[in-house]
C-alpha positions as CSV (number, residue, x, y, z in Angstrom):
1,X,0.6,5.0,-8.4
2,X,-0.1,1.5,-8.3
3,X,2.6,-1.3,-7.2
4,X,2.6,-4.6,-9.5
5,X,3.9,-7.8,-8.6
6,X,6.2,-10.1,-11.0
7,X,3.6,-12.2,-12.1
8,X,0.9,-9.3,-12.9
9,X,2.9,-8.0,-15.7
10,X,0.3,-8.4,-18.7
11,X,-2.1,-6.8,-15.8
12,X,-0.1,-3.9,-16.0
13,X,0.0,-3.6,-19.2
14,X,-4.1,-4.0,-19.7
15,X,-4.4,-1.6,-16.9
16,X,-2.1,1.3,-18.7
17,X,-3.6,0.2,-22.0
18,X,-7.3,1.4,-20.2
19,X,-5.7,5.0,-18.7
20,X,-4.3,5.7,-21.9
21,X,-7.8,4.9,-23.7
22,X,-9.0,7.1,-20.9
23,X,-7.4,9.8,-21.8
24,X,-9.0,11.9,-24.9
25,X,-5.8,13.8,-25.5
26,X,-3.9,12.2,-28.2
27,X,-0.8,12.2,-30.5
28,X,-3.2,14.7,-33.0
29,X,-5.0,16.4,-30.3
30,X,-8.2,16.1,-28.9
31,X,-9.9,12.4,-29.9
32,X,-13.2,10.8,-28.8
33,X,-12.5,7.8,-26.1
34,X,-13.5,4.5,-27.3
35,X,-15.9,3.5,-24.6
36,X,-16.1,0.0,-26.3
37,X,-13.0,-0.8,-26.5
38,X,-12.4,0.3,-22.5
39,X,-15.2,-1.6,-21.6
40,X,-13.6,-5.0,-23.2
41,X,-10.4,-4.1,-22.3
42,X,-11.7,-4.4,-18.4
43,X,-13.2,-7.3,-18.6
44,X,-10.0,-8.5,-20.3
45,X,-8.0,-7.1,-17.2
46,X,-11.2,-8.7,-14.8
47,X,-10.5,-12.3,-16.2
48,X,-7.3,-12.1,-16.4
49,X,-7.2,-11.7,-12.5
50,X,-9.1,-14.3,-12.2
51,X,-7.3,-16.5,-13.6
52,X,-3.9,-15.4,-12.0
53,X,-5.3,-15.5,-8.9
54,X,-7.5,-18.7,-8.9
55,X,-3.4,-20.6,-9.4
56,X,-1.4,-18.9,-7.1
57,X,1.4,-20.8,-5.4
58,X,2.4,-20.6,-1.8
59,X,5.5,-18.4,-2.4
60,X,2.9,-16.1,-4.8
61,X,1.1,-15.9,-2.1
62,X,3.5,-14.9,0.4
63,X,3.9,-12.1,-2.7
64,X,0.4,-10.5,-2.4
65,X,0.7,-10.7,2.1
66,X,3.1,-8.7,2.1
67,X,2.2,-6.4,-1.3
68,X,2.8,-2.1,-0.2
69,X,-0.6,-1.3,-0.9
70,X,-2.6,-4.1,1.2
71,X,-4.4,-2.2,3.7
72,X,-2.6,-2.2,7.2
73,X,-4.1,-2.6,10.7
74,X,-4.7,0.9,11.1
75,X,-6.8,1.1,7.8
76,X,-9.0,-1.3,9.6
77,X,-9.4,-0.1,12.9
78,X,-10.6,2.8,11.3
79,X,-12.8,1.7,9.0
80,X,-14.3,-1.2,11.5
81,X,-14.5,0.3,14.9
82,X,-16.1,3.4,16.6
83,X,-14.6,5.9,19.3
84,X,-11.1,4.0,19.0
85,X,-8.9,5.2,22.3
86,X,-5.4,4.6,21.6
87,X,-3.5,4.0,24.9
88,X,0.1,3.6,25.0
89,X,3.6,2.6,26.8
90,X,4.2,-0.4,28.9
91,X,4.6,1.3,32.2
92,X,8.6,-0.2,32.3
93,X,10.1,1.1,29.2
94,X,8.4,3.0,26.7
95,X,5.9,2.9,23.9
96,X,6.4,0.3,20.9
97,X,5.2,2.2,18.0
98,X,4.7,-0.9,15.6
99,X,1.5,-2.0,17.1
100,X,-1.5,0.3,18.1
101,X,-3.7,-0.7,20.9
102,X,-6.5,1.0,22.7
103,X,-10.5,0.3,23.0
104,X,-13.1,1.2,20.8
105,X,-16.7,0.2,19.7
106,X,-18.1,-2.3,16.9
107,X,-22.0,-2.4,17.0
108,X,-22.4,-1.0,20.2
109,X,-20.1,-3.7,21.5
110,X,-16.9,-2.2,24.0
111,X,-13.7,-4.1,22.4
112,X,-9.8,-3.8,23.5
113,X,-8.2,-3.9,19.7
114,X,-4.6,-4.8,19.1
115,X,-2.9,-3.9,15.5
116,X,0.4,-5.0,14.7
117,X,1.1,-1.6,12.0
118,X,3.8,-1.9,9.4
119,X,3.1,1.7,7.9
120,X,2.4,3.0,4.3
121,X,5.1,5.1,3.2
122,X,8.8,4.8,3.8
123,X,8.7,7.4,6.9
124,X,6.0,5.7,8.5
125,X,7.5,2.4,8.0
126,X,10.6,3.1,9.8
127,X,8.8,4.6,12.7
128,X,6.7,1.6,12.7
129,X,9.6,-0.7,12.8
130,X,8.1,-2.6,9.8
131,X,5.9,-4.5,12.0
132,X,7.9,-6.0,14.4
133,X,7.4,-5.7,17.3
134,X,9.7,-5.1,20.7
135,X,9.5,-6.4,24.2
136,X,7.2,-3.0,25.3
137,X,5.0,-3.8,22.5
138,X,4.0,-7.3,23.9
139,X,4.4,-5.9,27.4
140,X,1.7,-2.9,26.3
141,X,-0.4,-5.7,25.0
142,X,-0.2,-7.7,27.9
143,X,-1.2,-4.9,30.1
144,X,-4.0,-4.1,27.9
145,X,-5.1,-7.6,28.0
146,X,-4.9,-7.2,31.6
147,X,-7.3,-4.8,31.4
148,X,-9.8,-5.8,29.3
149,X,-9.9,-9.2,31.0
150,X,-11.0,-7.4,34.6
151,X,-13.6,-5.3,33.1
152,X,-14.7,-8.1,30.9
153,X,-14.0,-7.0,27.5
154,X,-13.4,-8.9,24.1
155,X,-10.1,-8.8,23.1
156,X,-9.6,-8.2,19.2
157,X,-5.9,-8.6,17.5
158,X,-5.0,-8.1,13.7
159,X,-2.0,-9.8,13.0
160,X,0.6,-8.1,10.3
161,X,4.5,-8.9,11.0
162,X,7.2,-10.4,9.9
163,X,8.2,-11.5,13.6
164,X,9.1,-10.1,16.4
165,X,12.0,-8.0,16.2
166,X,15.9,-9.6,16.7
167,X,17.7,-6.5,17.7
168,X,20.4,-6.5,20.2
169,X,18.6,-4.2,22.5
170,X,15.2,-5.9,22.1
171,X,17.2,-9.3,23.4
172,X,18.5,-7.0,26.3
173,X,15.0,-6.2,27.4
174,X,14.0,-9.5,27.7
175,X,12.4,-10.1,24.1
176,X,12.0,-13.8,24.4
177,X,10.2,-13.6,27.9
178,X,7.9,-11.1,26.7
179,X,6.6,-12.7,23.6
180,X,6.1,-15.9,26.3
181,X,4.4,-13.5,28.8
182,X,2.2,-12.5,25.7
183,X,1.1,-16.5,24.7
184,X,0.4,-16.3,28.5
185,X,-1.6,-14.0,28.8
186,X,-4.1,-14.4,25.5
187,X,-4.1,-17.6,26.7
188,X,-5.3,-17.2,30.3
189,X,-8.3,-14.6,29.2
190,X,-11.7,-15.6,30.5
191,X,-13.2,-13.0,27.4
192,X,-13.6,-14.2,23.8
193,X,-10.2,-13.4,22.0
194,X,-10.3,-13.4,17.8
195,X,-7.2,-12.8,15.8
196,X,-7.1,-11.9,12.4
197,X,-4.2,-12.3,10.4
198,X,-4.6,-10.1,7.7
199,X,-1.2,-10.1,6.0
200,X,2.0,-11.9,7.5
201,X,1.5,-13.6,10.6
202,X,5.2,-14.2,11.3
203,X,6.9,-16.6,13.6
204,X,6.5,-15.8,17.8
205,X,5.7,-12.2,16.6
206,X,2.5,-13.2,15.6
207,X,1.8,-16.1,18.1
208,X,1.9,-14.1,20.6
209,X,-1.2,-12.1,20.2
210,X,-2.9,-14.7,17.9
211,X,-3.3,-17.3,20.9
212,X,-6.9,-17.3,20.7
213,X,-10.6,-18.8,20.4
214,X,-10.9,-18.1,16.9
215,X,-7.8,-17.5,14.9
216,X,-9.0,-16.4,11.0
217,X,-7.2,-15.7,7.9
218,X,-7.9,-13.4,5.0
219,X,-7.6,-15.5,2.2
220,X,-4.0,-14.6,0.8
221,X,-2.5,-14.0,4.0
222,X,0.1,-16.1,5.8
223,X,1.1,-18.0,8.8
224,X,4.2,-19.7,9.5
225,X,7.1,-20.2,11.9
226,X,9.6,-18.2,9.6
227,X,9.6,-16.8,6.4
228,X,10.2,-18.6,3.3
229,X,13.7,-17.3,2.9
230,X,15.1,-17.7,6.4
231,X,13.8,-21.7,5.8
232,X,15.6,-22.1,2.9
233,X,18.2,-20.3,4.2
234,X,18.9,-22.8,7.0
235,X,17.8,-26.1,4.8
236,X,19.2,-25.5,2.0
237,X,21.6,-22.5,2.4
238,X,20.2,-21.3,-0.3
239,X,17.7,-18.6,0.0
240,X,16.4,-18.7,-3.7
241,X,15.1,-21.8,-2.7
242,X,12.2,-19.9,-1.0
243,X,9.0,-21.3,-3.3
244,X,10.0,-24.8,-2.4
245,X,9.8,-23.6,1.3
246,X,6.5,-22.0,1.0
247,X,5.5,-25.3,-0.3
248,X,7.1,-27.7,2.1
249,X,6.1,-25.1,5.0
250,X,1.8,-25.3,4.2
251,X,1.8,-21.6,5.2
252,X,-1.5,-20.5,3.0
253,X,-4.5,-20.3,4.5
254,X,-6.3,-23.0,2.6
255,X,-3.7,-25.7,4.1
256,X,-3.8,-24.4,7.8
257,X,-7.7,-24.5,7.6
258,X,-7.2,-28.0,6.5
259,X,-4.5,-29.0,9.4
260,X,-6.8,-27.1,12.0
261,X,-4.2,-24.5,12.8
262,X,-7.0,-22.0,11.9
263,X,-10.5,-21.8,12.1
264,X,-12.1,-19.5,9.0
265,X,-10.9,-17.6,6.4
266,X,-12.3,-14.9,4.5
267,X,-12.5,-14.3,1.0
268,X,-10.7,-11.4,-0.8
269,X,-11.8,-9.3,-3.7
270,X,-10.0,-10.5,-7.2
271,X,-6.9,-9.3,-7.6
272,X,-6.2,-9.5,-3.7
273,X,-8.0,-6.7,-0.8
274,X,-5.7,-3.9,-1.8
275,X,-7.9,-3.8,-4.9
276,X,-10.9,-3.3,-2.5
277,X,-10.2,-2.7,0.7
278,X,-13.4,-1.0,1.6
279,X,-15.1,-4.1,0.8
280,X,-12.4,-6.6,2.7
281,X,-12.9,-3.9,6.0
282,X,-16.9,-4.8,5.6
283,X,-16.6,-8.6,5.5
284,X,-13.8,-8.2,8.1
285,X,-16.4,-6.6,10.2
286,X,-19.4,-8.7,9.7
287,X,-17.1,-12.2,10.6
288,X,-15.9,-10.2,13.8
289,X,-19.2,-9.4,15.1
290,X,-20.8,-13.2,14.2
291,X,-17.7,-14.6,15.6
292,X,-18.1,-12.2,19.2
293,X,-22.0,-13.5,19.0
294,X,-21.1,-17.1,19.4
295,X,-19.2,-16.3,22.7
296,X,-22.4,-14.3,23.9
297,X,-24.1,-17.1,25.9
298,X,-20.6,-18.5,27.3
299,X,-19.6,-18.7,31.1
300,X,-15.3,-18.0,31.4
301,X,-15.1,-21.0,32.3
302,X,-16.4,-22.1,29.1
303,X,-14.5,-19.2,26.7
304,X,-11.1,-20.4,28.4
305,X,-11.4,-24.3,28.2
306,X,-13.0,-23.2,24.6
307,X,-9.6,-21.9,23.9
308,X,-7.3,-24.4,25.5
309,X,-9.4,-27.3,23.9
310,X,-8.6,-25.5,20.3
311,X,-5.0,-25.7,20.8
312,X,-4.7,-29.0,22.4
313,X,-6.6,-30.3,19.6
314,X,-4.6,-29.4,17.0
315,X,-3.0,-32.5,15.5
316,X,-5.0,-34.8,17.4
317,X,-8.8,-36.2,16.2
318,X,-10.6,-35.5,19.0
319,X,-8.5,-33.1,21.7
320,X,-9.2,-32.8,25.4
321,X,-12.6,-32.7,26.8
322,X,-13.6,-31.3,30.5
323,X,-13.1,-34.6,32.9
324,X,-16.3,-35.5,35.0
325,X,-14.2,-36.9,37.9
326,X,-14.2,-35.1,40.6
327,X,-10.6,-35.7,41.4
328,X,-9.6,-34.0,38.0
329,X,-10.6,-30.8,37.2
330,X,-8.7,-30.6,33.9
331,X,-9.0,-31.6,30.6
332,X,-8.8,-35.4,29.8
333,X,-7.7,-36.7,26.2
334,X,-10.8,-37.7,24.1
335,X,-9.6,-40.9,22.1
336,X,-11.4,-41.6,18.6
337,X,-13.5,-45.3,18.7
338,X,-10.8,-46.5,16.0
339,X,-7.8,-45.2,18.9
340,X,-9.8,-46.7,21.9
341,X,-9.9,-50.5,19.6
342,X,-5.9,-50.2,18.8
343,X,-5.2,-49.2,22.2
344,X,-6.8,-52.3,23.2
345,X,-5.4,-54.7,20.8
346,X,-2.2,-53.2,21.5
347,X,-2.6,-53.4,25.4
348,X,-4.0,-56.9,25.8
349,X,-2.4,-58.4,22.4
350,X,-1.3,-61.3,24.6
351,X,-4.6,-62.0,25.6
352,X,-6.1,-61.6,22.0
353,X,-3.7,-63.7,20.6
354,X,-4.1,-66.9,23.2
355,X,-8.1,-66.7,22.5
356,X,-7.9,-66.4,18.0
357,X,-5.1,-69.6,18.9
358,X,-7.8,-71.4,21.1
359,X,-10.4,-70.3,18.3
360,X,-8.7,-71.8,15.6
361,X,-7.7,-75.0,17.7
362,X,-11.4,-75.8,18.2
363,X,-12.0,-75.2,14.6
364,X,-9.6,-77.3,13.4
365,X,-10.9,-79.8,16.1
366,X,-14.1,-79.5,14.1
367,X,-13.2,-80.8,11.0
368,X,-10.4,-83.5,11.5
């Protein structure tokens, strides 16, 4: 049974209208289906999703990441990869089952993949912990990571929660050091690491494993530091205000692209990927394997200052660039030619200031 969202009402309508055109038993028996009339009716339905989803909002949006029937990490991971070897527990506590780790293949290529896994059914869900994640989780990825960084191996992460989980035990464990020992980590990896956010990509739950070279989006997924309603919650104590949160909070792919908080995002089917998700699992694929090509002819050096470049960059025109003195070995702050001349006029204004007097002295000297 399919699940409809609010604004996909006359959809559901169109698309029960077709089954029951489908279906050649009628109120006086047996009847002849009206291929025609199917036939328009779909393209009715086609356009009609179109059009809904060509003027989303950002709290719409938020609507279709987290929709039941969007496919899940583990859809993916079986649909993408090759010989996948789950490996569990985080060799302190115990296993986190709301995120599935473990190495397999994509075209011929030995990957670690990481899955944050919100389940499909009710059961499955609460097993999973709806996606969020506790301190053995990051601590099993972190190990992994570990792992795939000695032996040289991508590192792959789809990213699916609503944040990390806030549970009195979690806190106990040390929740807040692990999601840090997680940025750490994804951070420090001399391999190519590419995070896909493929639903929610909530809060520190999600920046911890999406810490990476390339960070991409699917195109009605999400990225923020807290849902819409816990913002509006705290600004406005009023948690109905959630679509002028989405707003304010530029969570949509399209406006992270723009800010530089991401780096590509991939289109979905009409209607969102759960109406396709065979087809979103293929173009998932293909940008993973161009994205782990354009790492192919990079030293570690260059993958890690790749990555801490990216995120030094962000909100700043030109980032940090390697230094070429020898004394410093880090990464220097590359000014724009616009932020070099204000820096200038700013730091010698004095001296700018005596000369354009002296200028205009002489010119006035000129004419009187």
């Amino acid at each position: 049974m399919k699940n409809y969202l609010e604004f996909e009402k006359e959809i559901k309508n169109l698309e029960e209208e077709v089954e029951s055109l489908k279906n050649p038993y009628g109120s006086e028996g047996i009847s002849e289906v009206d291929t025609n009339k199917i036939k328009k009716t779909q393209e009715e339905i086609n356009e009609k999703l179109k059009q809904t989803y060509a003027s989303l909002n950002s709290w719409q949006k938020t609507l279709v990441a987290r929709h039941e029937d969007r496919p899940k990490a583990n859809f993916y991971i079986k649909k993408i990869f090759s010989q996948f070897t789950s490996l569990s527990g985080d060799r302190y506590f115990g296993d986190d089952k709301s995120v599935i780790a473990g190495f397999g293949l994509i075209d011929k290529k030995s990957v670690l993949i990481i899955g944050q896994e919100k389940g499909d059914d009710l059961n499955s869900r609460i097993e999973r912990n709806f996606g969020m994640m506790r301190p053995e989780g990051y601590r099993k990825c972190v190990r992994l990571m570990k792992l795939a960084d000695r032996f040289q191996i991508p590192v792959i992460s789809f990213i699916d929660t609503p944040g990390a989980y806030p549970g009195i035990g979690a806190e106990q464990r040390g929740q807040a050091s692990a999601i840090a020992n997680s940025i750490e980590q994804s951070m420090s990896l001399t391999v190519p690491n590419i995070s896909i956010i493929i639903g929610e990509g909530g809060s520190g739950g999600a920046i911890a494993l999406a810490s990476s070279n390339k960070v991409i989006m699917l195109e009605n997924s999400i990225y923020s530091v807290i849902s819409p309603e816990g913002c509006a919650s705290i600004l406005w104590r009023d948690p109905s205000k959630s679509l002028q949160a989405a707003e304010a909070m530029k969570l949509t792919a399209k406006d992270l692209l723009k800010l530089g908080v991401i780096d590509e995002i991939i289109s979905e089917p009409v209607g969102g990927a759960h109406r396709d998700p065979d087809l979103i699992a293929s173009d998932i694929k293909h940008a993973l394997i161009k994205s782990l090509n354009s790492f192919k002819n990079m030293s570690k050096e260059e993958i890690y200052d790749h990555r801490k470049t990216k995120f030094l960059k962000i909100g700043r025109d030109q980032g940090f660039n390697k230094s070429s003195n020898l004394k410093n070995s880090g990464l220097n702050y590359q000014r724009t030619n616009f932020q070099n001349i204000k820096e200038n006029l700013k730091k010698y204004s004095l001296i700018y200031l005596g000369v354009s007097l002296m200028l205009i002295a002489g010119l006035l000297a000129t004419f009187f």
